[in-house]
GUGU-931559 format. One record per residue: x, y, z of N, C-alpha, C in turn; residue number from 0. Coordinates in steps of 0.2 Angstrom, whole numbers, plus 2048, in hexadecimal, padded with zeros to 3 digits. Example, Ala and Ser with C-alpha at 12.3 -4.5 7.8 and 13.67 -1.06 7.14 Angstrom:
// residues 2
  n_xx  n_yy  n_zz  ca_xx  ca_yy  ca_zz  c_xx  c_yy  c_zz   nr
   842   7E4   827    83E    7EA    827   842   7F0   827    0
   840   7F5   823    844    7FB    824   840   800   827    1
***
This chain:
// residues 273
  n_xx  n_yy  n_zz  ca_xx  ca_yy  ca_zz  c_xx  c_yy  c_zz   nr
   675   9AA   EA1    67B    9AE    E9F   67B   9B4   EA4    0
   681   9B5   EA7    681    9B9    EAD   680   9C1   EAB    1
   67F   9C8   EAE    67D    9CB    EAB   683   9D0   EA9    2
   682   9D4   EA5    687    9D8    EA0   687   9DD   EA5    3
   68E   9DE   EA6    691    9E7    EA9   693   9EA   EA8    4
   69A   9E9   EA1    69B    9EF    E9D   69C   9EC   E95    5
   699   9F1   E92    69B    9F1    E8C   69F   9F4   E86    6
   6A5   9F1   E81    6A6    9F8    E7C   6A5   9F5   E78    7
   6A4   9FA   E73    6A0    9FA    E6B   6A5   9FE   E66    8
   6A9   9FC   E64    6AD    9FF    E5F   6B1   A05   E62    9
   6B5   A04   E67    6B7    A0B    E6C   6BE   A0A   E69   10
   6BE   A13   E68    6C6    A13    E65   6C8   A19   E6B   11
   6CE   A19   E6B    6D0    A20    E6F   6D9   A22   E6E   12
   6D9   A26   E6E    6E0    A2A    E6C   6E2   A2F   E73   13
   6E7   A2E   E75    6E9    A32    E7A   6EC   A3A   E77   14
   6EA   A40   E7A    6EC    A45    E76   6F4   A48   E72   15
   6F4   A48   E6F    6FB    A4C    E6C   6FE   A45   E65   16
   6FB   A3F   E6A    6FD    A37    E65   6FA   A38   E5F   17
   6FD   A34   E5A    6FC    A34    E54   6F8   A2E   E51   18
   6F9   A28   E55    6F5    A23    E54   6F2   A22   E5B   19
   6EA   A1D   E5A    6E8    A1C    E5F   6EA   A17   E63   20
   6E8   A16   E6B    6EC    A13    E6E   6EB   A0E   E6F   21
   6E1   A0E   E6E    6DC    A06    E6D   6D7   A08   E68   22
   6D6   A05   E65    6D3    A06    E5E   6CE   9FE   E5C   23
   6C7   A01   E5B    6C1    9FD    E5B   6C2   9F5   E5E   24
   6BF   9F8   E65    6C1    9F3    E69   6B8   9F4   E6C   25
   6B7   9EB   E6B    6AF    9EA    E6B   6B1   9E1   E6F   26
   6AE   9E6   E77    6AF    9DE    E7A   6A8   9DF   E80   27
   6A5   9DC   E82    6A2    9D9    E89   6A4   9D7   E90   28
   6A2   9D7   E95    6A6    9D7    E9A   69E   9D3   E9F   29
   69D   9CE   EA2    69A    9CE    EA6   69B   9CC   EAC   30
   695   9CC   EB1    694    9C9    EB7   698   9C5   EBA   31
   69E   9C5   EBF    6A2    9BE    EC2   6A6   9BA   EBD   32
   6A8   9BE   EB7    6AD    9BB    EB2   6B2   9BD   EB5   33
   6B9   9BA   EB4    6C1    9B9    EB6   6C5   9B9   EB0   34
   6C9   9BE   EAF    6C8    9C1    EA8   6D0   9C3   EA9   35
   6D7   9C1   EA4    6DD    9C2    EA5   6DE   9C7   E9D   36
   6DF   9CA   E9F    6E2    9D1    E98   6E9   9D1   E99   37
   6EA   9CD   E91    6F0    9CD    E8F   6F4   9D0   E8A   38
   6FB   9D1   E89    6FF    9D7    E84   704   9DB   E88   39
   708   9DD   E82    70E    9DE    E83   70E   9E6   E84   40
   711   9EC   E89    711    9F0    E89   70E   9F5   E81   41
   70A   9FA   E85    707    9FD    E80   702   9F9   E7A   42
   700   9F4   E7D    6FB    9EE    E79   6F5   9F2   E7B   43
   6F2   9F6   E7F    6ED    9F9    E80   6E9   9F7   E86   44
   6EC   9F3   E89    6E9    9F0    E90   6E9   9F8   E95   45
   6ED   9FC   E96    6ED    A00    E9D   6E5   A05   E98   46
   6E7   A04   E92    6E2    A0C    E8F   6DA   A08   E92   47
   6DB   A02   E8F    6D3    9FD    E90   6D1   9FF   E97   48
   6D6   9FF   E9C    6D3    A00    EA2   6D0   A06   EA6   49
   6D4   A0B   EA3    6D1    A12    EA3   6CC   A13   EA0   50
   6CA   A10   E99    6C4    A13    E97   6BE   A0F   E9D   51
   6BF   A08   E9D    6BA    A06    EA1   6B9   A09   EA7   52
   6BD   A0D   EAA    6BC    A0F    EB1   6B8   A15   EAF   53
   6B8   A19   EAB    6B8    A21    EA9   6BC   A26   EA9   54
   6C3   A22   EAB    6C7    A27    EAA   6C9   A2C   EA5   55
   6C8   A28   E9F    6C7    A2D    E9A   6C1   A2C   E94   56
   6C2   A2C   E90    6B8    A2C    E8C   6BD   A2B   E86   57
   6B7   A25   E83    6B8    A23    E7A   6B8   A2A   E77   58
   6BC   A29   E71    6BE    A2F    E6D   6B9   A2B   E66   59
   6B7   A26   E66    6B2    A23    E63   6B0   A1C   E65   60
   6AA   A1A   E65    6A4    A16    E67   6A2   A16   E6D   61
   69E   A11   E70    69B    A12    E75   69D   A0E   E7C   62
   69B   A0D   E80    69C    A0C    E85   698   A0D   E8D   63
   696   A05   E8C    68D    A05    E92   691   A00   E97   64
   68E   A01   E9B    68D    A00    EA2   685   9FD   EA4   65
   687   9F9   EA6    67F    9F4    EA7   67B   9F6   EA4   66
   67C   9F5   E9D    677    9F6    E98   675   9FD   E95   67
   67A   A02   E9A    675    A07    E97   67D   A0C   E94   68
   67D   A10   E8F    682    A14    E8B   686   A18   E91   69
   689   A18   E93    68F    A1E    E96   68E   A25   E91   70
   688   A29   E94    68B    A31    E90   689   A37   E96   71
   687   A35   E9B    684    A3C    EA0   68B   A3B   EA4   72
   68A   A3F   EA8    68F    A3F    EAF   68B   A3A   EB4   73
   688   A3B   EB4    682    A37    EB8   685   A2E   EB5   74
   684   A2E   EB0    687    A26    EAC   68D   A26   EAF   75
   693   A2A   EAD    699    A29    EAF   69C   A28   EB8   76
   698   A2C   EB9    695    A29    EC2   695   A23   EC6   77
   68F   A1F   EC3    68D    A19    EC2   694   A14   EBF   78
   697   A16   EB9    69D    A12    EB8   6A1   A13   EBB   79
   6A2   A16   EBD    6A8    A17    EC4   6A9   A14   ECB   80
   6A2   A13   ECC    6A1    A12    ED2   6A1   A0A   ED1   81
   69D   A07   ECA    69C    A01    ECA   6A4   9FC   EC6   82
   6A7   A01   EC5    6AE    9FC    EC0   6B4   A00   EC5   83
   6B7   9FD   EC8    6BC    9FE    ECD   6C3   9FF   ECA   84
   6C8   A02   ECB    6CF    A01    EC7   6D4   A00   ED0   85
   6D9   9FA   ECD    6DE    9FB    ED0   6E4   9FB   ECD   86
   6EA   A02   ECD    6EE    A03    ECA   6F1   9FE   ECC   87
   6F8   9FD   EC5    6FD    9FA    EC7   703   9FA   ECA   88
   703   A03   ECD    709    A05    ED0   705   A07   ED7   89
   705   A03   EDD    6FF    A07    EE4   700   A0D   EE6   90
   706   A0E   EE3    709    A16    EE7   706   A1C   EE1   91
   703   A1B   EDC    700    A1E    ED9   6F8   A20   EDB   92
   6F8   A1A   EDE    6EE    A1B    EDF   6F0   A1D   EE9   93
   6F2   A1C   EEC    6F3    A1D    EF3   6F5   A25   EF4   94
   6F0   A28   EF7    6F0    A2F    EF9   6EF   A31   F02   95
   6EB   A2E   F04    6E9    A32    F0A   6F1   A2D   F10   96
   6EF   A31   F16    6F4    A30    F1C   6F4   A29   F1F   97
   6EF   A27   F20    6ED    A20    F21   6E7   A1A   F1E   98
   6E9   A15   F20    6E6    A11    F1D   6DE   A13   F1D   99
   6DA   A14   F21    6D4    A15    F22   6D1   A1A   F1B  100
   6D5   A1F   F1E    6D4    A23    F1B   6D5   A23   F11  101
   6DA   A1E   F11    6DA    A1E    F09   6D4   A18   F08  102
   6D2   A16   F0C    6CE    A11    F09   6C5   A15   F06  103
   6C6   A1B   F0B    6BE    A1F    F0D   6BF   A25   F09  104
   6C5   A23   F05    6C3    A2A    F00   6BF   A27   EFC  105
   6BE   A22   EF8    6BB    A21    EF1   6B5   A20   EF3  106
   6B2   A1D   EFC    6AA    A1D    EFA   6A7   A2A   EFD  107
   6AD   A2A   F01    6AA    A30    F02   6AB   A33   EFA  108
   6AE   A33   EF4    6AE    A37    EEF   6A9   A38   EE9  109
   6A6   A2E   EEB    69F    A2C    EEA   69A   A2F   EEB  110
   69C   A33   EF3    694    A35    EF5   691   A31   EFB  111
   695   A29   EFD    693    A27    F01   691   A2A   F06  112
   68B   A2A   F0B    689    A2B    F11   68F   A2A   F17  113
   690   A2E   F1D    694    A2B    F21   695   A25   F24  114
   68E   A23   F25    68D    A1C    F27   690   A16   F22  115
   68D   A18   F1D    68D    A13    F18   696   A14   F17  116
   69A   A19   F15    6A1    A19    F13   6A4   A16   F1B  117
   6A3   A15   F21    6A5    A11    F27   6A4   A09   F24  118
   69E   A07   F23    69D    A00    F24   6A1   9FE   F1E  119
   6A1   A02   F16    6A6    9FF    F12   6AD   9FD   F14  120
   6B1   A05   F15    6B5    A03    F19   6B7   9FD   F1B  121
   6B4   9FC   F21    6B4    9F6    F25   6B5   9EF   F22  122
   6B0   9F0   F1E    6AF    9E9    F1A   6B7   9E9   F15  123
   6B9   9EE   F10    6BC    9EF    F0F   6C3   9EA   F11  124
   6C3   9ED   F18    6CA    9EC    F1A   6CA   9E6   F1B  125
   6C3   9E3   F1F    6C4    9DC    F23   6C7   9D8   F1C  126
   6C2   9DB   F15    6C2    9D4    F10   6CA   9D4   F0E  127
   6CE   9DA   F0E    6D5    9D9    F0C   6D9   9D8   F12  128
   6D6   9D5   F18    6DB    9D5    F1E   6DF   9DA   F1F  129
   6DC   9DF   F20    6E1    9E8    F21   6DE   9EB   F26  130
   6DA   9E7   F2A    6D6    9EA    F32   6DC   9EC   F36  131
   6E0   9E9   F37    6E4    9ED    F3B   6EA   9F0   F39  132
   6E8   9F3   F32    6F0    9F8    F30   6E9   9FE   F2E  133
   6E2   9FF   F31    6DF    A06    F30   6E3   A0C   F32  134
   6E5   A0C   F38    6E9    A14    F39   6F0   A15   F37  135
   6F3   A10   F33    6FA    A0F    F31   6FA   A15   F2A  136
   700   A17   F2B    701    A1B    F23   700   A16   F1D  137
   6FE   A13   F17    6FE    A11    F13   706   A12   F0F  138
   70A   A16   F0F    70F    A18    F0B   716   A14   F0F  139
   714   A12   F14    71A    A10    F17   718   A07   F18  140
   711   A06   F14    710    9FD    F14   717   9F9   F10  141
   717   9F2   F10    719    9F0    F0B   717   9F0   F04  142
   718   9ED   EFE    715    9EF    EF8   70E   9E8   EF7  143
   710   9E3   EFB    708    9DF    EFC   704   9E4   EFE  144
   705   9E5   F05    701    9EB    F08   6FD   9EE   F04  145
   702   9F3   F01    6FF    9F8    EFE   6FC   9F6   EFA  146
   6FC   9F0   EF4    6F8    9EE    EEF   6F0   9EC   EF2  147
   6F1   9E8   EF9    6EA    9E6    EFC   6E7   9ED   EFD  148
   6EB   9F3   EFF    6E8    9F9    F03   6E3   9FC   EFB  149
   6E7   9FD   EF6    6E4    9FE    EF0   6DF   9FA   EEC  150
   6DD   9F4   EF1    6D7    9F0    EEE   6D2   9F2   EF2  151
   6D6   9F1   EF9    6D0    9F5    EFD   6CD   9FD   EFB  152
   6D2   9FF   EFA    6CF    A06    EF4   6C9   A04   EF1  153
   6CA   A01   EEC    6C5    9FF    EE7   6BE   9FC   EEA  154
   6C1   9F6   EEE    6B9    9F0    EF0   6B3   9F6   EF5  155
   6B8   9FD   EF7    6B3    9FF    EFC   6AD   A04   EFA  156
   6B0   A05   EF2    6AB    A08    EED   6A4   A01   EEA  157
   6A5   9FD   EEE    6A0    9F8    EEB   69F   9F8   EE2  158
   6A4   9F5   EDF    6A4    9F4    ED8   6A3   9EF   ED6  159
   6A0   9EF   ED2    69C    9E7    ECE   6A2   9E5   ECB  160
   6A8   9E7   EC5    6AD    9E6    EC1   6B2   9E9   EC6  161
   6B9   9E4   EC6    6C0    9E8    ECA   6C7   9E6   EC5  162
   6C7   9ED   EC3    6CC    9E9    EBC   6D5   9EB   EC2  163
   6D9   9E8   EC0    6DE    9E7    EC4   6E4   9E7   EBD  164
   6EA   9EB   EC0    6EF    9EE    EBB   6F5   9EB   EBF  165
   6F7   9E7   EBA    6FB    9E0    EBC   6FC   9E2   EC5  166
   6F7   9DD   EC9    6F7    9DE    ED1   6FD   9DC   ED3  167
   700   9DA   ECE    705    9D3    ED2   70D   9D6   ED1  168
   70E   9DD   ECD    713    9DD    ECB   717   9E1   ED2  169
   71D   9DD   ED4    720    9DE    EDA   720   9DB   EE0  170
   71B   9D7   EDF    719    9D2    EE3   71D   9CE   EE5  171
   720   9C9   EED    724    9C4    EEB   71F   9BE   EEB  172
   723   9B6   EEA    71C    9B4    EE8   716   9B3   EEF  173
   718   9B3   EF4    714    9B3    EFA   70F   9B8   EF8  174
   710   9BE   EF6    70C    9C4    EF5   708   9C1   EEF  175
   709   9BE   EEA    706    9BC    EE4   700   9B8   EE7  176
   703   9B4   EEA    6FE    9AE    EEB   6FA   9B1   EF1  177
   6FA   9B5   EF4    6F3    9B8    EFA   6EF   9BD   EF4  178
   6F3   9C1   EEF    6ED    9C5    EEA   6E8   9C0   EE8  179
   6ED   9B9   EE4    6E9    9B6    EE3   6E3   9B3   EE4  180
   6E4   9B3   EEC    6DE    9AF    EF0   6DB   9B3   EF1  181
   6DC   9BB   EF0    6D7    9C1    EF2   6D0   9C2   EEB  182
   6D6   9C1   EE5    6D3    9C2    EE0   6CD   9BB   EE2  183
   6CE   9B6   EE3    6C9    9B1    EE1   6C3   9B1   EE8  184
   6C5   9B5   EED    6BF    9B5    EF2   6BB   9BA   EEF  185
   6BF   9C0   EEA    6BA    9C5    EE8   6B6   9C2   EE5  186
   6B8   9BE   EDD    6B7    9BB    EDB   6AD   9B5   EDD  187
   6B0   9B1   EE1    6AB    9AD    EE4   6A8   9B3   EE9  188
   6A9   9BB   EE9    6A2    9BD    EED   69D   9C3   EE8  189
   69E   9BF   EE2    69A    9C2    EDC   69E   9C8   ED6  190
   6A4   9C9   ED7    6A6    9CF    ED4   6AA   9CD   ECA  191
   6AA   9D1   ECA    6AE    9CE    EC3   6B4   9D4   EC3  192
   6B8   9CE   EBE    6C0    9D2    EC2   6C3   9D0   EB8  193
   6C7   9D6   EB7    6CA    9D6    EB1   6D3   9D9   EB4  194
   6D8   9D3   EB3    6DF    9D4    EB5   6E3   9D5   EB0  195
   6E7   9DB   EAF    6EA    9DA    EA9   6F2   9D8   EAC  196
   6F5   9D5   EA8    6FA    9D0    EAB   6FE   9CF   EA6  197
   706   9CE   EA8    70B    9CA    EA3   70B   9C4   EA4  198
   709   9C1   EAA    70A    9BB    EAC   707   9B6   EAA  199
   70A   9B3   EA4    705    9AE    EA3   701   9A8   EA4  200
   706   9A4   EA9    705    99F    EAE   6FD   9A0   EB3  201
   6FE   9A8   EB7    6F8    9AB    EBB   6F3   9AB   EB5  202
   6F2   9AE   EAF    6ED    9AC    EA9   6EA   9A7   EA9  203
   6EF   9A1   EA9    6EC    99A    EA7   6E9   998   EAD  204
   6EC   999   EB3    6E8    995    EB6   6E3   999   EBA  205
   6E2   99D   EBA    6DC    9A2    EBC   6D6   9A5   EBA  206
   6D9   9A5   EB2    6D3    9AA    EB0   6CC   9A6   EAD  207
   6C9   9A5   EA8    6C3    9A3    EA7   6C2   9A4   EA1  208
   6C6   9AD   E9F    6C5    9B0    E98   6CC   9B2   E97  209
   6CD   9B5   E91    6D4    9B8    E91   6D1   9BB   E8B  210
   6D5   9C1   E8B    6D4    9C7    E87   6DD   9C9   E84  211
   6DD   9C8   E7E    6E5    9CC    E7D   6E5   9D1   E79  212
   6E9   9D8   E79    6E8    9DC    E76   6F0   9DC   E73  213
   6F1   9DF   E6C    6F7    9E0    E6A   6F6   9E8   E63  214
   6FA   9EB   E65    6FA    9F2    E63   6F4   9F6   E62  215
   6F0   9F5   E66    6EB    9F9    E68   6E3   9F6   E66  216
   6E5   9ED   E65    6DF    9EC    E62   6DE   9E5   E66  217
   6D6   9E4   E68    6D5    9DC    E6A   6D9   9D8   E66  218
   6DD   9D5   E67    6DF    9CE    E62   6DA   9C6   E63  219
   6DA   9C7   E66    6D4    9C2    E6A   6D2   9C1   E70  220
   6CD   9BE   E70    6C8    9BD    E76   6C6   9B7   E77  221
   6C6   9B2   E7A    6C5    9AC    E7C   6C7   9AA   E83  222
   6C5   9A1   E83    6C6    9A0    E89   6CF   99C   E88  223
   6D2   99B   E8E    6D8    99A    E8E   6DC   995   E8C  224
   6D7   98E   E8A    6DA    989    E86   6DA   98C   E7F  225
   6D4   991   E7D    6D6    992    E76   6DA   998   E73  226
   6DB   99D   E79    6E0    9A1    E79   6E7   99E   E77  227
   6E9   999   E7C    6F1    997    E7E   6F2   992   E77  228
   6ED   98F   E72    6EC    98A    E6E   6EF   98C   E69  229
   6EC   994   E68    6EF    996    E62   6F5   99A   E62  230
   6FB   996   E5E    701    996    E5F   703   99E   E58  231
   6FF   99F   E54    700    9A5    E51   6FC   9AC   E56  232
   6FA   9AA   E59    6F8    9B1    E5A   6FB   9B2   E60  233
   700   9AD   E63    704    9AE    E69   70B   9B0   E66  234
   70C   9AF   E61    712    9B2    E5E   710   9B8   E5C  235
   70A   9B9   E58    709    9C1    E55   70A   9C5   E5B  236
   705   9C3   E61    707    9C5    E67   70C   9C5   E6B  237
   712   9C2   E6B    719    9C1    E6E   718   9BF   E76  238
   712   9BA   E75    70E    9B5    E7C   713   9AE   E7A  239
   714   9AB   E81    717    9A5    E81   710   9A2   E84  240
   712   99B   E83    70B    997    E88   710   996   E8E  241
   708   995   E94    70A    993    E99   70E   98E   E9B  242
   711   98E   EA1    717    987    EA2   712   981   EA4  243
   70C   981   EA7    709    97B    EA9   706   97A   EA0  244
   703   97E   E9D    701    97E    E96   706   979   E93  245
   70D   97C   E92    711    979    E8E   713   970   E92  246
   712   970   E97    713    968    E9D   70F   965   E9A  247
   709   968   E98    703    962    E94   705   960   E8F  248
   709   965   E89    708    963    E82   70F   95E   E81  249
   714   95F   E86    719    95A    E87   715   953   E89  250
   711   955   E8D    710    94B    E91   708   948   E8D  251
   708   94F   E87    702    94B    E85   6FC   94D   E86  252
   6FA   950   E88    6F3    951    E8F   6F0   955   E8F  253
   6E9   957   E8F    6E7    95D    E93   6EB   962   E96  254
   6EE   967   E94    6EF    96B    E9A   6ED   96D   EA2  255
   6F1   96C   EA5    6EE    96C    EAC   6F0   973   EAD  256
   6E9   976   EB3    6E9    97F    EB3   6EC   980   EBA  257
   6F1   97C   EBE    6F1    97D    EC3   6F8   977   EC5  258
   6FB   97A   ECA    701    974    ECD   6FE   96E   ECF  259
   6F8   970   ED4    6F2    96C    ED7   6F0   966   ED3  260
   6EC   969   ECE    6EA    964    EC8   6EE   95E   EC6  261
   6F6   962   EC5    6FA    95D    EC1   6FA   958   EC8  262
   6FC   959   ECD    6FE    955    ED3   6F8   94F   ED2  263
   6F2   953   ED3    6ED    94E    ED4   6EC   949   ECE  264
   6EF   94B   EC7    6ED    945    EC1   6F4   941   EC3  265
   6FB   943   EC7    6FE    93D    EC9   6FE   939   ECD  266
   6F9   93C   ED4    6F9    936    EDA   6F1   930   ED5  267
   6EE   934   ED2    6EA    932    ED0   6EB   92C   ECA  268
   6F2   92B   EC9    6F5    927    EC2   6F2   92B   EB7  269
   6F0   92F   EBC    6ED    932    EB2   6F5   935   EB0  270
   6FC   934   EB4    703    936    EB2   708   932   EB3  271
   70D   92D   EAF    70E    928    EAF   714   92C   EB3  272
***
C-alpha cells in the first residue's frame, strides 16, 4: 500500500458570518501517486476541501495530519503547505509577480528556499511545463493555457507530494485540455499525487482511479469509477450524468471503455460487431 499524505477525520468547517457549515464531517485518506477526480455541483464543498487541505484555512472541527502526523504548530502547517500544492481555478487569481521567472520563484523563495536551491526549482519547473522560453515574459499578457501551465509551474516548484487542481481545464479550448492532460499524467508517472476537482465527467472516467463526490457539504461517496458511475441513485441525488463512453458500453452491452482509444482498439480487434 502506497504511503498516506494527508488525512481528515471528521472535519467540519463553517465560513464566518454563514449559518450552515460549508463541509461537514468529512473523513477521507489520500495517498501516494493516486489520481483522484472530485465531483459536485457548485457549493457541493469541493473548492472548501481544497483550502483546508492546503492550509488555507483550519478545521473548525477534527483533525487533520499530514504524513501521519496531526496539523496543530505553525511549524505543521509549514510542512503542509510546502508538501500539498493548490492550483486555483481562475490563473489570474493566483498570478502576481511581473514575469514568468519571477512568479514561479515566489513560492519556493516564501518557503525559505536557498537561492540556489529556488534557481534549480525554478528551472526544473519551467522545463517540466514547457515554459523555458516565456521566463522573462509578463505572465498577465500569456494566453489562458499559458497561464494555467505558469500556475502549475507555481505549485511543482514548491516540491509538493499532493497537487490538488480547481477545475485546470475550465476555459481551456480542447487543444489546451489535452496538453494539461498529458502534463497531469507526466506528473503523475514522476510520483506525485494529484486530486482534480472537475465538472467534466468524461475527463473523471477516463483518468481518474478514485472519484470522490461531494453534494451539500458532505462526502457522498468515495470509490473507484466503475462503482461510482454504476450507481444510478446517487448520480441523481447528485445531479451527475454518466460518462458518454460509460453510457456507449451499456448501449452495446459491454464493459465500459475508459477511453476513445480503447473503444477503437475492441473494434479493429473484432470484440465490436
Amino acid at each position: 500500500m502506497q504511503e498516506e499524505l494527508l488525512r481528515m477525520e471528521q472535519v467540519f468547517y463553517r465560513y464566518p458570518g454563514e449559518k450552515t457549515d460549508a463541509l461537514r464531517n468529512c473523513s477521507l485518506t489520500i495517498r501516494q501517486k493516486e489520481k483522484i477526480a472530485v465531483l459536485g455541483g457548485n457549493g457541493a464543498g469541493k473548492s472548501t476541501l481544497f483550502l483546508l487541505a492546503n492550509g488555507v484555512i483550519r478545521p473548525g472541527k477534527g483533525t487533520l495530519s499530514f504524513c501521519g502526523k496531526v496539523v496543530k504548530t505553525e511549524r505543521d502547517l509549514y510542512a503542509l503547505r510546502q508538501g500539498v500544492g493548490l492550483v486555483f481555478q481562475d490563473p489570474d487569481v493566483q498570478i502576481l509577480a511581473g514575469t514568468v521567472w519571477e512568479e514561479v520563484a515566489f513560492g519556493p523563495a516564501n518557503l525559505g528556499f536557498a537561492p540556489e536551491k529556488i534557481q534549480s526549482a525554478v528551472k526544473e519547473a519551467l522545463t517540466a511545463l514547457n515554459l523555458q522560453n516565456y521566463a522573462g515574459r509578463a505572465p498577465q499578457y500569456l494566453s489562458g493555457g499559458e497561464k494555467k501551465r505558469v500556475t502549475i509551474a507555481d505549485v511543482l516548484a514548491m516540491h509538493p507530494r499532493l497537487m490538488l487542481l480547481d477545475e485546470p481545464a475550465s476555459s481551456l479550448d480542447p487543444q489546451g485540455r489535452q496538453e494539461l492532460e498529458n502534463r497531469l499524467d507526466l506528473l503523475h508517472h514522476a510520483g506525485m499525487a494529484l486530486l482534480v476537482a472537475t465538472h467534466d465527467l468524461d475527463f473523471a472516467w477516463r483518468w481518474a482511479d478514485r472519484i470522490l463526490v461531494f453534494r451539500e457539504g458532505q462526502l457522498a461517496a468515495d470509490g473507484a469509477p466503475e462503482e461510482i458511475f454504476s450507481d444510478d441513485a446517487l448520480l441523481k441525488a447528485c445531479g451527475l450524468e454518466k460518462p458518454l463512453l460509460y453510457q456507449v458500453g451499456e448501449i452495446l452491452g459491454m464493459e465500459p471503455p475508459r477511453s476513445i482509444g480503447e473503444l477503437r482498439e475492441r473494434k479493429r480487434s473484432g470484440h465490436i460487431p
